[in-house]
mmCIF file of the N, C-alpha and C atoms, coordinates in Angstrom:
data_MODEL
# 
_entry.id   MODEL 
# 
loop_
_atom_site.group_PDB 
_atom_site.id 
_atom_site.type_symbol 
_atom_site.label_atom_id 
_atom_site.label_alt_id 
_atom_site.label_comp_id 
_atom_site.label_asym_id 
_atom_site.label_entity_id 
_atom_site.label_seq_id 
_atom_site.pdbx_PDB_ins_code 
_atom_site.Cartn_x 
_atom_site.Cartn_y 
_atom_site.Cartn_z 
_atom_site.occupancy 
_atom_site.B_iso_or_equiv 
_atom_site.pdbx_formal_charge 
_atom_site.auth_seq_id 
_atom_site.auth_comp_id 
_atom_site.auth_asym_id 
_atom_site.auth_atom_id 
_atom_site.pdbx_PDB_model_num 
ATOM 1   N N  . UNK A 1 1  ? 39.684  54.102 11.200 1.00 0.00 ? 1  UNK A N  1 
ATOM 2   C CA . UNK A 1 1  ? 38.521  53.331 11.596 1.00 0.00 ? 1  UNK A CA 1 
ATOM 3   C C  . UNK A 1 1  ? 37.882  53.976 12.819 1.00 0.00 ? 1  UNK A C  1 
ATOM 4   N N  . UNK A 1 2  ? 36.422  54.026 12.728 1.00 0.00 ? 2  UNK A N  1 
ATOM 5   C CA . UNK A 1 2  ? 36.409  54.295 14.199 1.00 0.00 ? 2  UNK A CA 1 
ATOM 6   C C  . UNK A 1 2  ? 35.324  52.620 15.182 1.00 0.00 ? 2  UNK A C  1 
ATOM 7   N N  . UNK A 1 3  ? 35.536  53.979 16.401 1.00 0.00 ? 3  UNK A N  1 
ATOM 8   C CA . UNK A 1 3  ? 35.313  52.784 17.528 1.00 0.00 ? 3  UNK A CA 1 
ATOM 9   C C  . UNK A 1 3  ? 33.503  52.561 16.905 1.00 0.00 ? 3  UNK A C  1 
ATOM 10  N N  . UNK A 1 4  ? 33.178  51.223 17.839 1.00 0.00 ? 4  UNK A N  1 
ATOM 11  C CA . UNK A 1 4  ? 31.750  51.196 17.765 1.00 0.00 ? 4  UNK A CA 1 
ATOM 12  C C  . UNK A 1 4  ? 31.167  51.486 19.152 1.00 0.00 ? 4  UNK A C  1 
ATOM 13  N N  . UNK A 1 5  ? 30.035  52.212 19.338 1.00 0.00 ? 5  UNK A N  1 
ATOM 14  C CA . UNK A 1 5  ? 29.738  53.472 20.282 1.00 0.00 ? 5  UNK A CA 1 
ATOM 15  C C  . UNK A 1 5  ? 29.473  52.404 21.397 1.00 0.00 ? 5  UNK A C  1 
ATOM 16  N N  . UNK A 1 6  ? 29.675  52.807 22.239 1.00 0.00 ? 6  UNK A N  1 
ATOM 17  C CA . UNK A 1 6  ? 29.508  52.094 23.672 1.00 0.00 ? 6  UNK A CA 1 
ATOM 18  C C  . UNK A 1 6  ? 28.583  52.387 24.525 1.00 0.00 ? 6  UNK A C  1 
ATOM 19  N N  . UNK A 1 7  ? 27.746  51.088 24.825 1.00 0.00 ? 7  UNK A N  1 
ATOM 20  C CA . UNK A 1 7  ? 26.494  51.157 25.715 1.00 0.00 ? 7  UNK A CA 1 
ATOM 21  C C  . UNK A 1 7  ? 27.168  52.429 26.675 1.00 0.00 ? 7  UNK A C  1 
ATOM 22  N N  . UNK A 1 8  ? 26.041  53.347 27.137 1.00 0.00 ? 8  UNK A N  1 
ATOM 23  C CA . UNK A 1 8  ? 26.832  54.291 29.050 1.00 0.00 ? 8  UNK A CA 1 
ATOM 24  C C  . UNK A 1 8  ? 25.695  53.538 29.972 1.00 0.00 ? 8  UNK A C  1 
ATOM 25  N N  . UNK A 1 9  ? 24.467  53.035 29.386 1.00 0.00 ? 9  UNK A N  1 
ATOM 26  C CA . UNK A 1 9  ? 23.295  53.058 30.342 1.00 0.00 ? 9  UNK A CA 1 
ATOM 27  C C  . UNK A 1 9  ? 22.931  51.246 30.165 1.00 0.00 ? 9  UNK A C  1 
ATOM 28  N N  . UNK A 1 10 ? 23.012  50.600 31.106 1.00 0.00 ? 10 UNK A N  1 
ATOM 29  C CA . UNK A 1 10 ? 22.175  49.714 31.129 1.00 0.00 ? 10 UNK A CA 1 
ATOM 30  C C  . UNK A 1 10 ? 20.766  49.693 30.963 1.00 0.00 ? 10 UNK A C  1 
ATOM 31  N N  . UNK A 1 11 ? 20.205  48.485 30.259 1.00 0.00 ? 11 UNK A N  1 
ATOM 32  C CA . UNK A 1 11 ? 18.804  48.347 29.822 1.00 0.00 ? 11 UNK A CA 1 
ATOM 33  C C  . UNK A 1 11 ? 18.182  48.144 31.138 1.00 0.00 ? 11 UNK A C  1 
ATOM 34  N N  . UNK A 1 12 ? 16.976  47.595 31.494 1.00 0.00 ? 12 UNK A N  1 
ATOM 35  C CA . UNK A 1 12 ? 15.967  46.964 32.261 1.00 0.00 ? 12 UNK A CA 1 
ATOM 36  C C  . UNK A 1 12 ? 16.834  45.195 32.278 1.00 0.00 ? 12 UNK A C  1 
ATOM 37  N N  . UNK A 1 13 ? 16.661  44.988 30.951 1.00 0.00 ? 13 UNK A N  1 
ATOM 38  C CA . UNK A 1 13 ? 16.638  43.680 30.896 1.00 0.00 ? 13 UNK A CA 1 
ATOM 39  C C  . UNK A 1 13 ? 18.225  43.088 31.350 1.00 0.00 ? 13 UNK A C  1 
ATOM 40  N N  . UNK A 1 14 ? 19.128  43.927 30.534 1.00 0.00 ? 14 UNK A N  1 
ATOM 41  C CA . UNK A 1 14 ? 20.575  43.685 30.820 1.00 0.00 ? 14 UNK A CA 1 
ATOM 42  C C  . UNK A 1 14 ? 20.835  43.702 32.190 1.00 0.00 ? 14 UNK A C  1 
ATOM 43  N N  . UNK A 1 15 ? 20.485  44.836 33.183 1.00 0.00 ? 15 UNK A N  1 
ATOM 44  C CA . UNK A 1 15 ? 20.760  44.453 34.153 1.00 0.00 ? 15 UNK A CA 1 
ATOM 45  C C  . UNK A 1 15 ? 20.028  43.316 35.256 1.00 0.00 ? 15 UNK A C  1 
ATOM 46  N N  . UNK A 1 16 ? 18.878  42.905 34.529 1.00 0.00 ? 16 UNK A N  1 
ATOM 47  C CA . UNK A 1 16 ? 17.820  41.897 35.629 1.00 0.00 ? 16 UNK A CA 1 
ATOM 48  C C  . UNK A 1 16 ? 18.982  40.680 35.409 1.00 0.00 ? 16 UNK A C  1 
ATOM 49  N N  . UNK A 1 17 ? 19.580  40.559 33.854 1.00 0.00 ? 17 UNK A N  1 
ATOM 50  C CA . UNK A 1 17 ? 20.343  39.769 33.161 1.00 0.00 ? 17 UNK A CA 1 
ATOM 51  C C  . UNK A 1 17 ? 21.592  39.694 34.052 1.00 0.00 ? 17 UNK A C  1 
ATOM 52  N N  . UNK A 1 18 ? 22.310  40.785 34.264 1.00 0.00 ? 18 UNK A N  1 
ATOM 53  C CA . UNK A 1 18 ? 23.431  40.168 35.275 1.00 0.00 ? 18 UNK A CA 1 
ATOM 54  C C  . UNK A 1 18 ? 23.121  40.243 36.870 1.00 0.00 ? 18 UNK A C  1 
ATOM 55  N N  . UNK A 1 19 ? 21.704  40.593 37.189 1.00 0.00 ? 19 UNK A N  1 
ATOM 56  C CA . UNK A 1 19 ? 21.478  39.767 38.651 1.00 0.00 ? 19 UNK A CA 1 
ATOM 57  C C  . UNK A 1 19 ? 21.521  38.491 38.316 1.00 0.00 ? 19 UNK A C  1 
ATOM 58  N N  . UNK A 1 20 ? 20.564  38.325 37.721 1.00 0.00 ? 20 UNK A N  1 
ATOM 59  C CA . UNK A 1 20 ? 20.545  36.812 37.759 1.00 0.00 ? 20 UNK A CA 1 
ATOM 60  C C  . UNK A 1 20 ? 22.019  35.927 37.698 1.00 0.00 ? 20 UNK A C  1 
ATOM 61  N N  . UNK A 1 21 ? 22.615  36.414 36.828 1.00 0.00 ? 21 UNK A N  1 
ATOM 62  C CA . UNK A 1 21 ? 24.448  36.069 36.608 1.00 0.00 ? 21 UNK A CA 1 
ATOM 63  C C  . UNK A 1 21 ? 25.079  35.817 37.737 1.00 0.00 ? 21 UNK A C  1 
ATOM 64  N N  . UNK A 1 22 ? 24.729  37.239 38.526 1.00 0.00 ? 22 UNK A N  1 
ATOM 65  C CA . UNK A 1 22 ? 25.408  37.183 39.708 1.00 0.00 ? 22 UNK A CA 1 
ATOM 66  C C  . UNK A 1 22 ? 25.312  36.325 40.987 1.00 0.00 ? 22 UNK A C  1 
ATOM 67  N N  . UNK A 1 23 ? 23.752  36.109 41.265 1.00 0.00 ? 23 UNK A N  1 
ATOM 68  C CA . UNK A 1 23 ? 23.207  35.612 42.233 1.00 0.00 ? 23 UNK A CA 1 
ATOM 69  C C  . UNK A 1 23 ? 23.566  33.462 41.492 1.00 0.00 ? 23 UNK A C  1 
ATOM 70  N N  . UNK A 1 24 ? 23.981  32.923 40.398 1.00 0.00 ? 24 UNK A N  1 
ATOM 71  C CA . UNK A 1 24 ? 24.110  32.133 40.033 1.00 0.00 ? 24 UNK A CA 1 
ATOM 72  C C  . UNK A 1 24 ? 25.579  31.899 40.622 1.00 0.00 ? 24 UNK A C  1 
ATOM 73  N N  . UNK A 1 25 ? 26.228  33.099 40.285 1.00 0.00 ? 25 UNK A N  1 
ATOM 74  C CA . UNK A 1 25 ? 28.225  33.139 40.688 1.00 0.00 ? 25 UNK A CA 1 
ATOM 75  C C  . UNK A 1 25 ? 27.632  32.688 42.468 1.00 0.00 ? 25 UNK A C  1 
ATOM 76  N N  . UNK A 1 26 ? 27.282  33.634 43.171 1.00 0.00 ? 26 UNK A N  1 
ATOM 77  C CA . UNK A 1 26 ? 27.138  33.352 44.589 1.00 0.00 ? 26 UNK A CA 1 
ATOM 78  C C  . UNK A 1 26 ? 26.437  31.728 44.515 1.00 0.00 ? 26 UNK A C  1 
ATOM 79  N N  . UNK A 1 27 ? 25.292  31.406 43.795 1.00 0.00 ? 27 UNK A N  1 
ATOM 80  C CA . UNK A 1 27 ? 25.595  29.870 44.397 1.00 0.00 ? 27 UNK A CA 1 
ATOM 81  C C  . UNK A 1 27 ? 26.162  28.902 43.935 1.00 0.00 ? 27 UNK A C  1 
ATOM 82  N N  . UNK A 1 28 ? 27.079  29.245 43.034 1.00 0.00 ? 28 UNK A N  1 
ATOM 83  C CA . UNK A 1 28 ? 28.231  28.208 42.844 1.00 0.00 ? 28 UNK A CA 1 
ATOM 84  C C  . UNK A 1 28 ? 29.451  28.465 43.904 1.00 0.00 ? 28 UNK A C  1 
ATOM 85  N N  . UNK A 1 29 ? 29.509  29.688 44.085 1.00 0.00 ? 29 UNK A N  1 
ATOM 86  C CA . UNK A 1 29 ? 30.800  29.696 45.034 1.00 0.00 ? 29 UNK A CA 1 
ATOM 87  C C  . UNK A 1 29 ? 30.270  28.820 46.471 1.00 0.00 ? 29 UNK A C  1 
ATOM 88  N N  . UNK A 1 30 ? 28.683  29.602 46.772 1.00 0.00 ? 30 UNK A N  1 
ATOM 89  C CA . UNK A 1 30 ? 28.596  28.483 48.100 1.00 0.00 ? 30 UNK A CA 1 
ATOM 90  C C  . UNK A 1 30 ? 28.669  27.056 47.765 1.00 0.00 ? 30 UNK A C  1 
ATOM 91  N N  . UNK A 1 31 ? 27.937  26.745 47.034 1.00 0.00 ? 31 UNK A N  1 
ATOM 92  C CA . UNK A 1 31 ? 27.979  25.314 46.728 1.00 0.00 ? 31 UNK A CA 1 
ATOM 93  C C  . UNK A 1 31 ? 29.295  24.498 47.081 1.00 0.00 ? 31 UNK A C  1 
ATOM 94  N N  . UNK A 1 32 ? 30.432  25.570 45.814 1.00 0.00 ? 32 UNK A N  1 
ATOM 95  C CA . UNK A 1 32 ? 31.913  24.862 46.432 1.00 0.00 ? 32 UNK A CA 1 
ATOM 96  C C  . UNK A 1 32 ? 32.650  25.158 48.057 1.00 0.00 ? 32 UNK A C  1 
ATOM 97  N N  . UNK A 1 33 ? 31.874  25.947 48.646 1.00 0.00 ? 33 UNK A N  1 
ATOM 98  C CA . UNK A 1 33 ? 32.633  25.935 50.183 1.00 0.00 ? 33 UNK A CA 1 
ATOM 99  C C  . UNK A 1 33 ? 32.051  24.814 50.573 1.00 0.00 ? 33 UNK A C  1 
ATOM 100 N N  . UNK A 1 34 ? 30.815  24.583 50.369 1.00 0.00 ? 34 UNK A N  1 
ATOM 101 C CA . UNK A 1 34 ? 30.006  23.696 50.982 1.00 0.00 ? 34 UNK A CA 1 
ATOM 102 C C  . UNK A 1 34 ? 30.092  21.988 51.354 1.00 0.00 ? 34 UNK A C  1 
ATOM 103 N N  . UNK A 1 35 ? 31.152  21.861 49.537 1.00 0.00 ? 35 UNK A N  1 
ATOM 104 C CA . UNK A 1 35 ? 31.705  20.565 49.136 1.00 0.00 ? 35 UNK A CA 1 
ATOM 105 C C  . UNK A 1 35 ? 33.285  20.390 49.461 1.00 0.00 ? 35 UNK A C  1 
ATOM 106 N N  . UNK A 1 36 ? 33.652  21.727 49.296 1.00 0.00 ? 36 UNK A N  1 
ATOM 107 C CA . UNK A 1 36 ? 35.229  21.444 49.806 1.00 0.00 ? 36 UNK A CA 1 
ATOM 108 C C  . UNK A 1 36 ? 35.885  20.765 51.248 1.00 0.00 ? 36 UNK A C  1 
ATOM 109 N N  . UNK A 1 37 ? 36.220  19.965 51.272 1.00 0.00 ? 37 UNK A N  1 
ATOM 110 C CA . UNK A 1 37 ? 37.191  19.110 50.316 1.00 0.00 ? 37 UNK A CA 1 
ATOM 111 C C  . UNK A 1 37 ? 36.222  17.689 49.610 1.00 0.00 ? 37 UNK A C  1 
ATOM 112 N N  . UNK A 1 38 ? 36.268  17.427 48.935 1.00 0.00 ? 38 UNK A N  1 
ATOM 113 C CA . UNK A 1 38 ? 35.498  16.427 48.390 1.00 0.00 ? 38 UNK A CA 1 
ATOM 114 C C  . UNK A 1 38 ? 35.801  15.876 46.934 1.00 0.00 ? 38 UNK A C  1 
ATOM 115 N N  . UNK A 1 39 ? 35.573  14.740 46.618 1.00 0.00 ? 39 UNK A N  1 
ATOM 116 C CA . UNK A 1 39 ? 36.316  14.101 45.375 1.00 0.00 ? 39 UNK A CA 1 
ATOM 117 C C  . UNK A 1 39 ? 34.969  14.196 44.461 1.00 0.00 ? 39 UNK A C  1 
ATOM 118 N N  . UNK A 1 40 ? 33.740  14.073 44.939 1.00 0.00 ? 40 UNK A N  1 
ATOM 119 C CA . UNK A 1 40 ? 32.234  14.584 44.184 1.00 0.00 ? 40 UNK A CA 1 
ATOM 120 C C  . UNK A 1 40 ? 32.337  15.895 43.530 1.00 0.00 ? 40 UNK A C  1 
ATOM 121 N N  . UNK A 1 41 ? 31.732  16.046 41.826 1.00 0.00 ? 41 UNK A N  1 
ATOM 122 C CA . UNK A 1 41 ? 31.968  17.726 41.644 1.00 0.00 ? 41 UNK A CA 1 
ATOM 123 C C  . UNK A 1 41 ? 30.338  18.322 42.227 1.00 0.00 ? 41 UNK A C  1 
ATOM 124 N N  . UNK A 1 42 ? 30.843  19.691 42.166 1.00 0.00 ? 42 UNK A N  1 
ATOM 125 C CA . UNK A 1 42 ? 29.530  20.186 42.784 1.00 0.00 ? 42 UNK A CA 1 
ATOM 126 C C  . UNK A 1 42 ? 28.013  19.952 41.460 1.00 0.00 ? 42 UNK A C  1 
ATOM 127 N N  . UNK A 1 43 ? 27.195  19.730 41.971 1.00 0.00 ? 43 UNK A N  1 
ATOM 128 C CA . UNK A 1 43 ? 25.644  19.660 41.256 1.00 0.00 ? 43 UNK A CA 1 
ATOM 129 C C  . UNK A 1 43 ? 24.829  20.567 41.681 1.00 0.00 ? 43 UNK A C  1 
ATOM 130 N N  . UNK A 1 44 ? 24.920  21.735 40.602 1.00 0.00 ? 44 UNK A N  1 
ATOM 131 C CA . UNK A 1 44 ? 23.947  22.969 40.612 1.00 0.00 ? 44 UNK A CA 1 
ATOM 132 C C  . UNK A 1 44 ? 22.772  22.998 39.595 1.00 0.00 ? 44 UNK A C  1 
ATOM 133 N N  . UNK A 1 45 ? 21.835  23.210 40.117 1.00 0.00 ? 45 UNK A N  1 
ATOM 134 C CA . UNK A 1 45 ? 20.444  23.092 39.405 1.00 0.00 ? 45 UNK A CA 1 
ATOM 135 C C  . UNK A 1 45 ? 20.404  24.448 38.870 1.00 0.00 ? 45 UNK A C  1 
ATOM 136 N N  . UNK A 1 46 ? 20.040  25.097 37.973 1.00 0.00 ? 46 UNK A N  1 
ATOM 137 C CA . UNK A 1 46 ? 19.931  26.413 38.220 1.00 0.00 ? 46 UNK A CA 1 
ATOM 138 C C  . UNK A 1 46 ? 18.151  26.362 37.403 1.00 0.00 ? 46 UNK A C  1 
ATOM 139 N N  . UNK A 1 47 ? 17.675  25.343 37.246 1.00 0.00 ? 47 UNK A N  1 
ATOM 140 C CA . UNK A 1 47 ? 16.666  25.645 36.935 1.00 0.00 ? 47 UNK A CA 1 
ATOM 141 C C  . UNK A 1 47 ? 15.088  25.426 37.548 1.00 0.00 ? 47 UNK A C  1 
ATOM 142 N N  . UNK A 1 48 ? 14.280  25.693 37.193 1.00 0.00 ? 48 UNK A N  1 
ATOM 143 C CA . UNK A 1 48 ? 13.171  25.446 38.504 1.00 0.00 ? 48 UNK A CA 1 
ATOM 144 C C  . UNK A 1 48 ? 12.144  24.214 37.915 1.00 0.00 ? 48 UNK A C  1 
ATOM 145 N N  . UNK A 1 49 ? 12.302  23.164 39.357 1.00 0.00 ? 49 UNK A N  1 
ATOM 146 C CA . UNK A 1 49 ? 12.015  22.257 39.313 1.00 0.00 ? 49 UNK A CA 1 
ATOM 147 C C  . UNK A 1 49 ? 10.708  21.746 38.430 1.00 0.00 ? 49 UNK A C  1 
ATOM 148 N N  . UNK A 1 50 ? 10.427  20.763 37.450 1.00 0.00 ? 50 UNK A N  1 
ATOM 149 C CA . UNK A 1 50 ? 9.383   21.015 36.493 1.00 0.00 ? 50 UNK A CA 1 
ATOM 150 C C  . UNK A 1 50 ? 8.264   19.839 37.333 1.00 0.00 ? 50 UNK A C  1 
ATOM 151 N N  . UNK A 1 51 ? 7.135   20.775 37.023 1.00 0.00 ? 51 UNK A N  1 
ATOM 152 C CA . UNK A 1 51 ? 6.092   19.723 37.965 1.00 0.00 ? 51 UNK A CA 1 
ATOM 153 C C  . UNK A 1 51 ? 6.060   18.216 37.288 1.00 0.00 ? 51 UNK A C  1 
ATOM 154 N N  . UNK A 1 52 ? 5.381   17.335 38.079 1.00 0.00 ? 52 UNK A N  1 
ATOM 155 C CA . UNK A 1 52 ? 5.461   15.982 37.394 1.00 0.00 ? 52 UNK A CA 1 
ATOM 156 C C  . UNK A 1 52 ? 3.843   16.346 36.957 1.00 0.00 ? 52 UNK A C  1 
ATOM 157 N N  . UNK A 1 53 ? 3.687   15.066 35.600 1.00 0.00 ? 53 UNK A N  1 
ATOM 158 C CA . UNK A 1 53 ? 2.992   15.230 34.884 1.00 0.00 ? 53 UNK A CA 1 
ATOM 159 C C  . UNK A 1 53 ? 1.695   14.526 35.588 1.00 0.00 ? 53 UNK A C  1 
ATOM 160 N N  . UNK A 1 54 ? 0.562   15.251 35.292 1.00 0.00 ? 54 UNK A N  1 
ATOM 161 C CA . UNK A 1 54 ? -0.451  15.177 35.686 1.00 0.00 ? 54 UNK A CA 1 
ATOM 162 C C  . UNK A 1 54 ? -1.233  13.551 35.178 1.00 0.00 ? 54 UNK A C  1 
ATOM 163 N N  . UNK A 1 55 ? -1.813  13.149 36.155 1.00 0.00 ? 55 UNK A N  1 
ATOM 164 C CA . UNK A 1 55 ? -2.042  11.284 35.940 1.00 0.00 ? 55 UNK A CA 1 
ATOM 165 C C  . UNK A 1 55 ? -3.172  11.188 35.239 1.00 0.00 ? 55 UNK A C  1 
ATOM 166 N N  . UNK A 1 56 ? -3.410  10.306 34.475 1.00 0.00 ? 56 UNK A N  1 
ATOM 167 C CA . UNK A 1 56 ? -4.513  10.198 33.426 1.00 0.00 ? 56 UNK A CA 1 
ATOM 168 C C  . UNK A 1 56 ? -5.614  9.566  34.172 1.00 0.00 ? 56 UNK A C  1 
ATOM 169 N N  . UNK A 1 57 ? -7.116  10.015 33.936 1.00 0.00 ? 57 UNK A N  1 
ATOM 170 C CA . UNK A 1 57 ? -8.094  9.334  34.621 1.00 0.00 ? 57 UNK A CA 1 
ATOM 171 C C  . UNK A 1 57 ? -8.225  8.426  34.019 1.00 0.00 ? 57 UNK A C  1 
ATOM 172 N N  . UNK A 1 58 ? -8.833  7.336  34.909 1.00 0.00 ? 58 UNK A N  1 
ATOM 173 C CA . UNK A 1 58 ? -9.652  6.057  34.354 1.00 0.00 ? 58 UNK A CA 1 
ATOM 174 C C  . UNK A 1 58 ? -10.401 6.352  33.530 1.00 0.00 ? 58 UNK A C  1 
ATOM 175 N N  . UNK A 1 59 ? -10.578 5.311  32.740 1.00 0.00 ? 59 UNK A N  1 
ATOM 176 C CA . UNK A 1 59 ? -11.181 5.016  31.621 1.00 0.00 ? 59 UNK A CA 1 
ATOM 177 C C  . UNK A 1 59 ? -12.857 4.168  32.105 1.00 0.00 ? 59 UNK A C  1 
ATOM 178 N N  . UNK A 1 60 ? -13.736 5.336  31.263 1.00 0.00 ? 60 UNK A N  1 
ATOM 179 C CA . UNK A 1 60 ? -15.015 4.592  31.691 1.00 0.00 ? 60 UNK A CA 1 
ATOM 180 C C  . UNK A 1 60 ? -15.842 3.509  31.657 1.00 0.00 ? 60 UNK A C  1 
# 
């Protein structure tokens, strides 16, 4: 059998892909220094906050 060929070069995307990974690991680890010791689990957002919905005008 043989092997199946192995990435040598990261893409563009793969690596924007494990910043982002990474910089997620760093704020979970702060998060948990942050909470330790505590009986609460930690609450990580990782996503960006969605605007509130825009208010309907009066009616004429």
């Amino acid at each position: 059998m043989t092997k199946p060929a192995t990435q040598k070069h990261q893409t563009p995307a793969s690596r924007e892909q494990q910043r982002k990974d990474e910089l997620i690991e760093r704020e979970l680890d702060e998060a948990l220094k942050e909470t330790f010791p505590a009986s609460d689990p930690v609450a990580v957002d990782t996503h960006a906050p969605r605007r509130p919905a825009p208010e309907p005008k009066p009616a004429k």
